[in-house]
PALODO-410052 format. One line per field, with one value per residue (C-alpha): residue number from 1; x negated, y, z negated; residue in three letters. Coordinates in steps of 0.001 Angstrom, whole numbers, plus 500000, padded with zeros to 6 digits. Layout:
N
fimi: (NUM; ...) $
px: (X; ...) $
py: (Y; ...) $
pz: (Z; ...) $
marvex: (ALA; ...) $
! end
This chain:
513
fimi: (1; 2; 3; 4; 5; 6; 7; 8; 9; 10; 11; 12; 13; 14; 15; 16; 17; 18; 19; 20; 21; 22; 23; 24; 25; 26; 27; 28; 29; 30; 31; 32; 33; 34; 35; 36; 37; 38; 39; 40; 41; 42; 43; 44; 45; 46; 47; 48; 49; 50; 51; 52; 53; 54; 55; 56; 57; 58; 59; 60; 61; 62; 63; 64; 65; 66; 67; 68; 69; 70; 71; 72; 73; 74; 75; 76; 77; 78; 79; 80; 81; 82; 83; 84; 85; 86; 87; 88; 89; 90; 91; 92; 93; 94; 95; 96; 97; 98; 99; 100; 101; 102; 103; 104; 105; 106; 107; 108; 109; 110; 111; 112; 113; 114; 115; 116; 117; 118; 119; 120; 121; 122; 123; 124; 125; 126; 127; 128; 129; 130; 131; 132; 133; 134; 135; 136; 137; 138; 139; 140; 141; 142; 143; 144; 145; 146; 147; 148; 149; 150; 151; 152; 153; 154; 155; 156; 157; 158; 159; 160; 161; 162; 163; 164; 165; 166; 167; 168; 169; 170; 171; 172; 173; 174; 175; 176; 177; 178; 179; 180; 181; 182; 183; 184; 185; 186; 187; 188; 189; 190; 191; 192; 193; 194; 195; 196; 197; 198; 199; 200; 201; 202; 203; 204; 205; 206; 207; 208; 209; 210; 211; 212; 213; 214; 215; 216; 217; 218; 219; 220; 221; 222; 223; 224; 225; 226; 227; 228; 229; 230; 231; 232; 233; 234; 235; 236; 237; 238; 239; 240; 241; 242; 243; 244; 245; 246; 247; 248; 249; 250; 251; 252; 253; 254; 255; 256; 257; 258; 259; 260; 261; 262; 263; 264; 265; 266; 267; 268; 269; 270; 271; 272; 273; 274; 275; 276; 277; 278; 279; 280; 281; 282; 283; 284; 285; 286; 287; 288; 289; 290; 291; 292; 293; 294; 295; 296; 297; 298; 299; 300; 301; 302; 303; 304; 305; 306; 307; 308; 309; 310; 311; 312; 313; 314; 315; 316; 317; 318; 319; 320; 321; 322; 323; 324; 325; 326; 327; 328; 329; 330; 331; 332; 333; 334; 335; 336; 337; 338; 339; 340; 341; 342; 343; 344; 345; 346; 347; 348; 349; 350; 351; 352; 353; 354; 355; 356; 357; 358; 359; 360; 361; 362; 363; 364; 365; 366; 367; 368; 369; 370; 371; 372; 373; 374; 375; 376; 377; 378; 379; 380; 381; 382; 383; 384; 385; 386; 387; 388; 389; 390; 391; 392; 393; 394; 395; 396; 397; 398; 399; 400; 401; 402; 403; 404; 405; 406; 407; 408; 409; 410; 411; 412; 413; 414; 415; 416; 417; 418; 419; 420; 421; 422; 423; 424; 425; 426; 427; 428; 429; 430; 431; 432; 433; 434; 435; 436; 437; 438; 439; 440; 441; 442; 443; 444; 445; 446; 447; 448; 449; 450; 451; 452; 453; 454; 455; 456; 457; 458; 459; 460; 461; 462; 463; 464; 465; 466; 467; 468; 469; 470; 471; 472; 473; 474; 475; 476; 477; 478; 479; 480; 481; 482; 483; 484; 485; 486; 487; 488; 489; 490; 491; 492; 493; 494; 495; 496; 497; 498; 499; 500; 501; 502; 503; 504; 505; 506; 507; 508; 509; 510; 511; 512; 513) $
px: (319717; 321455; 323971; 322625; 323373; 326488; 324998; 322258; 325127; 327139; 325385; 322801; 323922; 323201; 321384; 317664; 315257; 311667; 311370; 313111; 310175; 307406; 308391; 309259; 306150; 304284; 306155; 305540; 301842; 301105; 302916; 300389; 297621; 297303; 295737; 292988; 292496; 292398; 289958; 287788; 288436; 287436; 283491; 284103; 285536; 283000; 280157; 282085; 283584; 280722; 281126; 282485; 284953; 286536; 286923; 289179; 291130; 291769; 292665; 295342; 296821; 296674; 299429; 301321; 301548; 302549; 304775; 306885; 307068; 308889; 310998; 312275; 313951; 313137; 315740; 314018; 313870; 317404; 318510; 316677; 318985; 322112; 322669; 322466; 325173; 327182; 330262; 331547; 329266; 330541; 329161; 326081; 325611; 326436; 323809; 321607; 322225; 322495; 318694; 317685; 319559; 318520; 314785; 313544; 315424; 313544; 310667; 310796; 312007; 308627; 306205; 307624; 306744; 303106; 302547; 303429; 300952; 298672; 296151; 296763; 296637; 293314; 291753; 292639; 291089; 286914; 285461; 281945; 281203; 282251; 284918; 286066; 286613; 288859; 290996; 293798; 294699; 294013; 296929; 299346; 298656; 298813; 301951; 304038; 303067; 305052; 308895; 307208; 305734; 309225; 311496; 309329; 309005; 312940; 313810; 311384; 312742; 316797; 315149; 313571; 317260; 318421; 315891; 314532; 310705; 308749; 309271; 307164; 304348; 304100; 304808; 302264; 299778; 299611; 300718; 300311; 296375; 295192; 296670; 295374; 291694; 292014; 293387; 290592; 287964; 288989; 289569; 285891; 284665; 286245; 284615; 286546; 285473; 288022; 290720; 290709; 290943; 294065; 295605; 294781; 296974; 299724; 300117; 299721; 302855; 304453; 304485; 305296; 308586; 309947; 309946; 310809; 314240; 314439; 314018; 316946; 318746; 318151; 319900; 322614; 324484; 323220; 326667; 327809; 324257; 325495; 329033; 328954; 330838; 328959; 331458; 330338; 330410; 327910; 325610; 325686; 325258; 322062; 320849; 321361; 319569; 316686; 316267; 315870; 313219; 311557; 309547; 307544; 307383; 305725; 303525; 302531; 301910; 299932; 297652; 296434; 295970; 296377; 292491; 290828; 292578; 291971; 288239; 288419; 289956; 286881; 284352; 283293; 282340; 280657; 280521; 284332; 284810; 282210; 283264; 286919; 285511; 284007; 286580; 289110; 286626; 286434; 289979; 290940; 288340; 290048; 293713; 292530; 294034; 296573; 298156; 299016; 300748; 302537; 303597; 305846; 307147; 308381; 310089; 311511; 312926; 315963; 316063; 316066; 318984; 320766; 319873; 320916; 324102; 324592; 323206; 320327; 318548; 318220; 315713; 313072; 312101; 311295; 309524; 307384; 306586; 305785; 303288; 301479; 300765; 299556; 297190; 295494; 295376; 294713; 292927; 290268; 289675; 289315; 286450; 285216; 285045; 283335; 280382; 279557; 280953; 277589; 277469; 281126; 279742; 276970; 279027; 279615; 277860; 275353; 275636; 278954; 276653; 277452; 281171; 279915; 281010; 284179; 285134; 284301; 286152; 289239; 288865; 289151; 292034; 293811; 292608; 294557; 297805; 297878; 297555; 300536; 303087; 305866; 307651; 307730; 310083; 312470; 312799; 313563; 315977; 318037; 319458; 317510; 317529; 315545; 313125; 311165; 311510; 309821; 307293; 306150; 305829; 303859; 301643; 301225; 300620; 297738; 296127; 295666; 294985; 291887; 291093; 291005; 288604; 286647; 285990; 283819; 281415; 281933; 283626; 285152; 283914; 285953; 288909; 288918; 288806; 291852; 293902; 292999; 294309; 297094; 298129; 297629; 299306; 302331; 302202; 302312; 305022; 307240; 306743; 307382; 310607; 311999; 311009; 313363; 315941; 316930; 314716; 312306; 308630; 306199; 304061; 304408; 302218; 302195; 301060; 297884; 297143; 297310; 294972; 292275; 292332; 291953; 289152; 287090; 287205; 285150; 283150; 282103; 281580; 279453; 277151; 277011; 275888; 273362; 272180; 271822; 270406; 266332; 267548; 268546; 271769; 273194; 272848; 274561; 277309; 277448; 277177; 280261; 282675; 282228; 282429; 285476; 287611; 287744; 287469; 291109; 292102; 291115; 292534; 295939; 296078; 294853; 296628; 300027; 302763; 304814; 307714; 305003; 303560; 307280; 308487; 305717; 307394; 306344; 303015; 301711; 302351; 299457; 297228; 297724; 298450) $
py: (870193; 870188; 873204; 876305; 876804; 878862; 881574; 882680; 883588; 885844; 889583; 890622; 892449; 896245; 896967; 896406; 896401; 897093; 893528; 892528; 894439; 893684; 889442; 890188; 892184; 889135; 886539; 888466; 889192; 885300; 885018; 887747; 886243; 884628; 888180; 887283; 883479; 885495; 887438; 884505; 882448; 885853; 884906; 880781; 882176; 884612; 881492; 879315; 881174; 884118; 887937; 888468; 885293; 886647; 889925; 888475; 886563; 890601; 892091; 888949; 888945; 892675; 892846; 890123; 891650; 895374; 893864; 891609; 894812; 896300; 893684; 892556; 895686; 896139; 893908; 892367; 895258; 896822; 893070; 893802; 897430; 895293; 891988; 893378; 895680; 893395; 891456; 889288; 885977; 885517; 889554; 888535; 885369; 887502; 889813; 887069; 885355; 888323; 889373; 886134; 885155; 888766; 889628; 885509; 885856; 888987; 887406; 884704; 886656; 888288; 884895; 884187; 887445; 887349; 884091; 884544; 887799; 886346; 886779; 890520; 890796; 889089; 891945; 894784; 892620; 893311; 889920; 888089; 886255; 882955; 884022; 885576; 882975; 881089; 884069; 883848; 880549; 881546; 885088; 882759; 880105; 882509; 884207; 881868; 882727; 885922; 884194; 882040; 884903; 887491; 883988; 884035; 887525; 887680; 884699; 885596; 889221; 887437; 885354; 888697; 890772; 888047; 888537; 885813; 886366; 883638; 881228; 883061; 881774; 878535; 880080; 882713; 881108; 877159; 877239; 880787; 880810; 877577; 875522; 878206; 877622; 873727; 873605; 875776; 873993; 870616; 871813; 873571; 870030; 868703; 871020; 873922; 877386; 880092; 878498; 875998; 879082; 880523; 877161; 876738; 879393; 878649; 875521; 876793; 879694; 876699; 875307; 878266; 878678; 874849; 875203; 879541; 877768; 875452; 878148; 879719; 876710; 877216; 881037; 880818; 878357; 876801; 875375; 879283; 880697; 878628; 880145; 883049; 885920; 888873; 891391; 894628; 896585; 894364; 894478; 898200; 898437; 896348; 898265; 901466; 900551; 898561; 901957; 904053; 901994; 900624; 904432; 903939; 900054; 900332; 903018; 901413; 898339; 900821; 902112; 898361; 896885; 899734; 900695; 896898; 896991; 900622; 900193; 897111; 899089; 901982; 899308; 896935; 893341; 891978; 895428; 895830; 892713; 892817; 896470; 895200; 891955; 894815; 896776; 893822; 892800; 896114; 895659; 892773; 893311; 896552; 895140; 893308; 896000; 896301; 893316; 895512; 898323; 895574; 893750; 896251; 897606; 894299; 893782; 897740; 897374; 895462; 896554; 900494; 899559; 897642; 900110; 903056; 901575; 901440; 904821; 907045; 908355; 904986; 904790; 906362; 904201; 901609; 903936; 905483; 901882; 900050; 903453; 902873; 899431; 900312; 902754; 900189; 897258; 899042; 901612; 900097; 897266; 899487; 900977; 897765; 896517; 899959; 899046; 895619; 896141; 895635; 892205; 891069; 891747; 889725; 886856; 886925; 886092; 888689; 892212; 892053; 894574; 897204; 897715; 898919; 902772; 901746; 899320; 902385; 904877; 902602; 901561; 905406; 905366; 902326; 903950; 907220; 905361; 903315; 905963; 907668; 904101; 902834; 906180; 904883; 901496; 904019; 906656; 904333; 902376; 904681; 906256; 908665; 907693; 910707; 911023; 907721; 908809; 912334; 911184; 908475; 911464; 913568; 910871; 909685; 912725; 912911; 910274; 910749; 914068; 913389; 910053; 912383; 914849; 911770; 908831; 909809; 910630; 908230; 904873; 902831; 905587; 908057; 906021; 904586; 908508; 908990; 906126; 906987; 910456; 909734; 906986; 909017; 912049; 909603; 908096; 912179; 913038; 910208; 911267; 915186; 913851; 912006; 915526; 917376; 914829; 912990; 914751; 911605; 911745; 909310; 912334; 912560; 911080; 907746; 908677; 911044; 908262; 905310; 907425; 908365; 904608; 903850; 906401; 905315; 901663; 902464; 904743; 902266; 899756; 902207; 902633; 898754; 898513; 901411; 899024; 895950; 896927; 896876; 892702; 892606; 892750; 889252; 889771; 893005; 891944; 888953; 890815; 893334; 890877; 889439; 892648; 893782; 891251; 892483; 896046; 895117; 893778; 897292; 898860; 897276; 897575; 901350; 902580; 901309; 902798; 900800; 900447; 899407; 896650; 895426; 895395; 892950; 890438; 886673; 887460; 890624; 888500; 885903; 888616; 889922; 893379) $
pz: (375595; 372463; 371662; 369569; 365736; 365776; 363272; 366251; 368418; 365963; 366066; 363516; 360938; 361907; 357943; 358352; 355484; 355209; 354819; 357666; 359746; 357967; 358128; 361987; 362901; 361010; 363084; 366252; 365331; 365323; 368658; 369375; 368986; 372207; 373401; 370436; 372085; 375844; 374387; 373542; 376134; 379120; 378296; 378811; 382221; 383676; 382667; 384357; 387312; 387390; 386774; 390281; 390605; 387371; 388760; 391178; 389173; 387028; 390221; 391377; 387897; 387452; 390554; 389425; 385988; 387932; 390168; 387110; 386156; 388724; 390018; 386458; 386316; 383000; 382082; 379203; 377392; 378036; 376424; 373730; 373739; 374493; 372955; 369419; 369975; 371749; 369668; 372163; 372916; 376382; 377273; 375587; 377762; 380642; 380330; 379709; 382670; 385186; 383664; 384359; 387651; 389064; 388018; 388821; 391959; 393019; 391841; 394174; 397382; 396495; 396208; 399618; 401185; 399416; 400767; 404227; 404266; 402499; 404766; 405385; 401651; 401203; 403316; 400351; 397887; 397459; 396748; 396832; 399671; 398024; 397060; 400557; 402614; 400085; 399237; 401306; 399996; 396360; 396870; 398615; 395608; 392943; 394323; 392719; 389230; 389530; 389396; 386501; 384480; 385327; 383889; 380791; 380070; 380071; 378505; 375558; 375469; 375211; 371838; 370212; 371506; 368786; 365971; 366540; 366217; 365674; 367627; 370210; 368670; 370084; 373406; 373202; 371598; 372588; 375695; 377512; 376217; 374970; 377737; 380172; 379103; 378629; 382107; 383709; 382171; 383174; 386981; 386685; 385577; 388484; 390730; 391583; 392377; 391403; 392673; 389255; 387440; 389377; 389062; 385225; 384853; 386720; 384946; 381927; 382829; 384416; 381036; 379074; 380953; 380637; 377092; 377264; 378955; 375466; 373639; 375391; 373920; 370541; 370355; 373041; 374271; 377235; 378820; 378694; 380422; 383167; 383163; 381570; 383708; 384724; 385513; 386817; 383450; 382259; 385040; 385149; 381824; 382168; 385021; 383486; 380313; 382361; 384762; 382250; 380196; 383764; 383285; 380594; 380777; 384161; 382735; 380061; 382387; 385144; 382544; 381418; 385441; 387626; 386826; 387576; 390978; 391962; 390756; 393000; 396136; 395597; 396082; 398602; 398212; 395308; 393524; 393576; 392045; 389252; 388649; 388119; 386252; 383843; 383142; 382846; 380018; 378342; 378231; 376912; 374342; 373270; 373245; 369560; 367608; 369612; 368731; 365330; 367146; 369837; 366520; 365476; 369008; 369771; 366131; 366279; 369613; 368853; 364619; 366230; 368289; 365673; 362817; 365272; 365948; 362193; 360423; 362705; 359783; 357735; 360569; 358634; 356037; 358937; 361231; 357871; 356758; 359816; 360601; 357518; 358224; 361463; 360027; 357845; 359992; 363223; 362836; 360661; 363127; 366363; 364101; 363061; 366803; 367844; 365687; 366930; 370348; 371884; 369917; 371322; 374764; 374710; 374833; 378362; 381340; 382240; 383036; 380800; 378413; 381397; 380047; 376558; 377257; 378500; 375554; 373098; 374870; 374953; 371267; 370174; 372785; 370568; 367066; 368410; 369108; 366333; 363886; 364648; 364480; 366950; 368043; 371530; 371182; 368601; 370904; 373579; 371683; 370236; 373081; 374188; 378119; 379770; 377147; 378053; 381543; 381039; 378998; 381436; 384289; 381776; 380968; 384603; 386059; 383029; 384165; 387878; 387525; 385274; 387349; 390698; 388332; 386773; 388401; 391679; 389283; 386161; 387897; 385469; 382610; 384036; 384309; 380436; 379533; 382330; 380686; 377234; 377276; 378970; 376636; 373453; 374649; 375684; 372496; 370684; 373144; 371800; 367460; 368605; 370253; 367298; 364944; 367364; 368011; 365184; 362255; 361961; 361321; 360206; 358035; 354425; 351097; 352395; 355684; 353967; 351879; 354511; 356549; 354224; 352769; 357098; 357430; 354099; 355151; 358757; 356658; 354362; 357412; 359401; 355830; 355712; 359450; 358867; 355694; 357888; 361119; 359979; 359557; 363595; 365441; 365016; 360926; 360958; 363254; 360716; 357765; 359361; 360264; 356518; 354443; 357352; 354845; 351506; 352869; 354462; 352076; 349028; 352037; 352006; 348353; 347589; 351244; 350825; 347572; 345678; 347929; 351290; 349377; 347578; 351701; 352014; 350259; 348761; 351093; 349366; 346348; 347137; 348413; 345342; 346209) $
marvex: (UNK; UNK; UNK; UNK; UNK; UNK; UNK; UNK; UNK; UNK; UNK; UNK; UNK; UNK; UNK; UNK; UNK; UNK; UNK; UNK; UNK; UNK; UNK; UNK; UNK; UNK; UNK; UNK; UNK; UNK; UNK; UNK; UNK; UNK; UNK; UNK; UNK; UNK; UNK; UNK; UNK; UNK; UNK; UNK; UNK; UNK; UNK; UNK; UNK; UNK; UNK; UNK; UNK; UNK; UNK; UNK; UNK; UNK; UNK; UNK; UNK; UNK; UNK; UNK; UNK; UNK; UNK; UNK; UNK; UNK; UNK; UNK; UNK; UNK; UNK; UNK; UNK; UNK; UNK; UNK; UNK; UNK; UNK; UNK; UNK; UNK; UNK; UNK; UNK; UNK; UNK; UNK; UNK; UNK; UNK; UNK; UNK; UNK; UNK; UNK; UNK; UNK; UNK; UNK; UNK; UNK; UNK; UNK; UNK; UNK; UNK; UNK; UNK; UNK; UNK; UNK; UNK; UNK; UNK; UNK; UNK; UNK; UNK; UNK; UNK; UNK; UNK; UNK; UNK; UNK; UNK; UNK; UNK; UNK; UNK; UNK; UNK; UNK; UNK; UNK; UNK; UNK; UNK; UNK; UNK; UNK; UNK; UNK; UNK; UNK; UNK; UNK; UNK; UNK; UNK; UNK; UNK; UNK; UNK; UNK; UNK; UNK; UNK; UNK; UNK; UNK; UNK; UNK; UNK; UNK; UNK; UNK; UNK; UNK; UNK; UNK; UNK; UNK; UNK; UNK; UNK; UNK; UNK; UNK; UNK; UNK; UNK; UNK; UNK; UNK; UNK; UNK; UNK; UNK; UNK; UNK; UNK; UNK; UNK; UNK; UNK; UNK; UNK; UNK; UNK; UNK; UNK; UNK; UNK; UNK; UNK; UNK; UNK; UNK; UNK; UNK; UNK; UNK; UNK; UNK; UNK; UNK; UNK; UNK; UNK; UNK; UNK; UNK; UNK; UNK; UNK; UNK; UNK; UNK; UNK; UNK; UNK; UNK; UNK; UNK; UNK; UNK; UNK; UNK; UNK; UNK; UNK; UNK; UNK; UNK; UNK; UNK; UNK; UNK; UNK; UNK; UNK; UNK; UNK; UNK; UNK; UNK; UNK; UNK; UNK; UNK; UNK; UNK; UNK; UNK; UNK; UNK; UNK; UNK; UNK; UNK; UNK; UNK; UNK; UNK; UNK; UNK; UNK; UNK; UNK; UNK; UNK; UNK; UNK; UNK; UNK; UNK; UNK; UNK; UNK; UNK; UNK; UNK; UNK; UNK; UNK; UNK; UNK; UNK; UNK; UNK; UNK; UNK; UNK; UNK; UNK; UNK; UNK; UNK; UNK; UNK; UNK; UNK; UNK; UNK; UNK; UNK; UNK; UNK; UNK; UNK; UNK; UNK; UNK; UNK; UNK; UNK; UNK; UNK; UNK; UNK; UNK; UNK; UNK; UNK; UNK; UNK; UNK; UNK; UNK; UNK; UNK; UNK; UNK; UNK; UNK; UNK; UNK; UNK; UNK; UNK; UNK; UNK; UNK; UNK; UNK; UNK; UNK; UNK; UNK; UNK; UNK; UNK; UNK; UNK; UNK; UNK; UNK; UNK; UNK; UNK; UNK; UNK; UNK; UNK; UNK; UNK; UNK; UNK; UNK; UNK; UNK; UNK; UNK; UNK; UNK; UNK; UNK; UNK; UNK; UNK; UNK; UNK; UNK; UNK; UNK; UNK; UNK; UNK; UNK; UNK; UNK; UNK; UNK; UNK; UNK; UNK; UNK; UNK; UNK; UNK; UNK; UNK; UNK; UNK; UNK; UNK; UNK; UNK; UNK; UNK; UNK; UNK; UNK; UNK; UNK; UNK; UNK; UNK; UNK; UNK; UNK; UNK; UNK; UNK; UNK; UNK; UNK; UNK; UNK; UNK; UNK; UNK; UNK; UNK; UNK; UNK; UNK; UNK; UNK; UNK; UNK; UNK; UNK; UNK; UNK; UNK; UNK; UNK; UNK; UNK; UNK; UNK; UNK; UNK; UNK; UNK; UNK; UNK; UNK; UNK; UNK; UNK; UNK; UNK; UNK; UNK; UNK; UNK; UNK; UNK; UNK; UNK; UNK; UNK; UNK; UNK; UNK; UNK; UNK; UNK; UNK; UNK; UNK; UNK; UNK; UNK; UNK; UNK; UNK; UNK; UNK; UNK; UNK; UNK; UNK; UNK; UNK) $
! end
């Protein structure tokens, strides 16, 4: 593998502009996108693998998506803390390689002890009859994707701890989602049951991580990952900042899976499955707009640290910016989606049309966390080590307390309102911190103006859906998704002052805003 360009390994210049986020959360919004091609690819799956078989396949991935989250230590994101701070390339490279050396390696240790209980394992996991008999070999299969997926996830997070945001998008698009759906399709051709599924995506996260390791390559040197000391400075260092962001990462991560598999535990047979198939598509219908918000956490994480470092109040501009631009992007497609939610769902196999109430009440849930921008990544990057900690117990202790009240009554209802109050109230938590602690807060004229521009534009879509409905619901969802365009667009250019739409660059020049 050839040696990196010797620029990539100096550390970033601690200034950051508003230009500098908005190209970054553009970058990282394409690499985004994958969640959009999931999206579209979850009804292809539950045709081809059934409502039930898909279920499954939410629960499996659900754990290995908690458990990467555990056993990475939340290395990925303390790197992201680290390496800009950092002025000596062999500490950098040694915090690299302890991450990845330590996190993979628990990872694995973990495959092995899945595998060899697989069979204890399957008995936890509701399933249709099909499915049952086959699901031993499917957990001890599937196992492995968790080293794969924990490798990734770091090695990723070491390219973004270097500014380097897009080239995620090959990764996250091509290969983590297209690949993924090629993959199952061809083994469903072939004949298999859920099992081609499970193994489409391990190849496709097999994949991911050969060329996550070249990317590696291109913004460290690869000789020195190899060699790089890790003395114990910098592996406390990267412990200390991983602990203290493991909180809200694995909270943030228990609020998107924990639900499918608990839903799945309440149930026997068939019905768990299908009711965890539901709610996994209610999901990852509702994470569209938050490919917005996850934009701009990703691209403040490492600019907060570096910007911190530098001059804590120069942090505003950023955090005031990057909320307005979450108010006009996000918030006006959660309201889009809420209005032809019904039409999204019938797209999937049938009785997908049963997870309408929970895809609205999460959609309000994303709506209420975008419009108040990316306190969360700032407050956790600038130092602030027991804040992300109590906010994670507030916000857990939320949401089972409202599950416990909720969902013996309302099933997977009940637990969309549990999550989505206990998300939002996280999310408030985090912007009354920053008020206290370092002065910062994302209100002022922009803000007022961003979110009355916001609130007109799903007012003028709900009058344009009330217009079309007499023509039938494939029109109006038609006629929506058309006029959704140009109202995004007199959105961006009536929400945003002067100075948001100068940040945007050479591209608000050929949108002409």
């Amino acid at each position: 593998m050839s040696g990196p360009i010797e620029d990539a390994l100096v550390p970033p210049a601690p200034a950051v502009s508003n230009q500098e986020v908005a190209k970054g959360a553009g970058l990282a919004a394409l690499s985004r996108l994958g969640a959009l091609i999931e999206v579209v690819a979850q009804p292809a799956y539950t045709w081809m693998f059934g409502l039930a078989g898909y279920g499954v396949y939410v629960v499996l991935w659900a754990v290995i998506n908690i458990l990467a989250n555990i056993l990475d230590l939340a290395m990925g994101q303390a790197l992201q803390r680290i390496v800009p701070s950092e002025d000596s390339r062999e500490r950098q490279h040694g915090a690299v390689r302890f991450a990845l050396l330590t996190g993979t390696g628990l990872g694995i240790v973990a495959a092995f002890a899945m595998t060899l209980s697989a069979n204890w394992l399957a008995g936890f996991v509701a399933a249709a009859p099909e499915e049952a008999d086959t699901l031993p070999r499917a957990i001890a299969l599937f196992a492995w994707s968790l080293p794969l997926w924990i490798f990734v996830e770091i090695a990723t997070a070491a390219a973004r701890a270097k500014r380097a945001f897009g080239p995620e998008i090959r990764l996250r698009i091509f290969w983590e989602q297209v690949a993924r759906l090629v993959f199952a399709t061809g083994l469903f051709a072939l004949g298999f049951d859920l099992a081609g599924l499970l193994l489409g995506h391990m190849l496709s996260l097999a994949l991911t991580a050969i060329l996550s390791a070249q990317l590696l390559g291109r913004y460290y040197d690869s000789a020195l990952l190899w060699s790089a000391p890790m003395p114990a400075f910098t592996r406390r260092a990267v412990l200390q900042s991983g602990a203290a962001m493991m909180p809200p990462a694995i909270a943030r991560r228990a609020y998107n899976d924990l639900p499918p598999i608990l839903l799945n535990l309440m149930m026997p047979g068939a019905g768990g499955a299908t009711a965890a198939g539901l709610y996994g598509i209610a999901r990852k219908i509702a994470s569209i707009p938050l490919i917005v918000r996850q934009s701009f956490l990703y691209v403040l994480s490492p600019l907060a640290s570096a910007q911190a470092a530098a001059d804590r109040g120069a942090m505003l501009p950023m955090y005031r910016f990057s909320t307005h631009m979450s108010l006009l992007l996000a918030v006006p497609l959660a309201g889009f989606m809420i209005l032809i939610a019904s039409d999204m769902l019938s797209a999937f196999a049938p009785g997908a049309e049963a997870a309408l109430p929970v895809l609205l009440v999460l959609l309000v849930a994303r709506a209420g966390e975008a419009a108040i921008g990316p306190a969360t990544p700032i407050v956790e990057m600038v130092g602030h080590k027991a804040l992300p900690f109590a906010n994670s117990l507030i916000g857990i202790a939320l949401w089972v307390a409202l599950a416990l009240w909720l969902v013996p009554d309302q099933g997977a209802y009940g637990m969309a309102i549990a999550v989505s109050v206990a998300v939002v109230a996280t999310a408030w938590l985090a912007v009354l911190e920053l008020r206290i602690s370092d002065r910062l807060v994302p209100f002022g004229h922009g803000f007022w103006r961003a979110a009355a521009v916001a609130a007109a534009i799903i007012i003028l879509l709900w009058l344009g859906g009330l217009a079309l409905l007499p023509l039938g619901a494939p029109v109006r969802a038609i006629g929506l998704t058309i006029l959704f365009g140009p109202l995004l667009w007199l959105g961006l250019r009536f929400g945003l002052d002067a100075g948001d739409r100068a940040a945007l660059g050479a591209f608000g020049k050929r949108l002409r805003l």
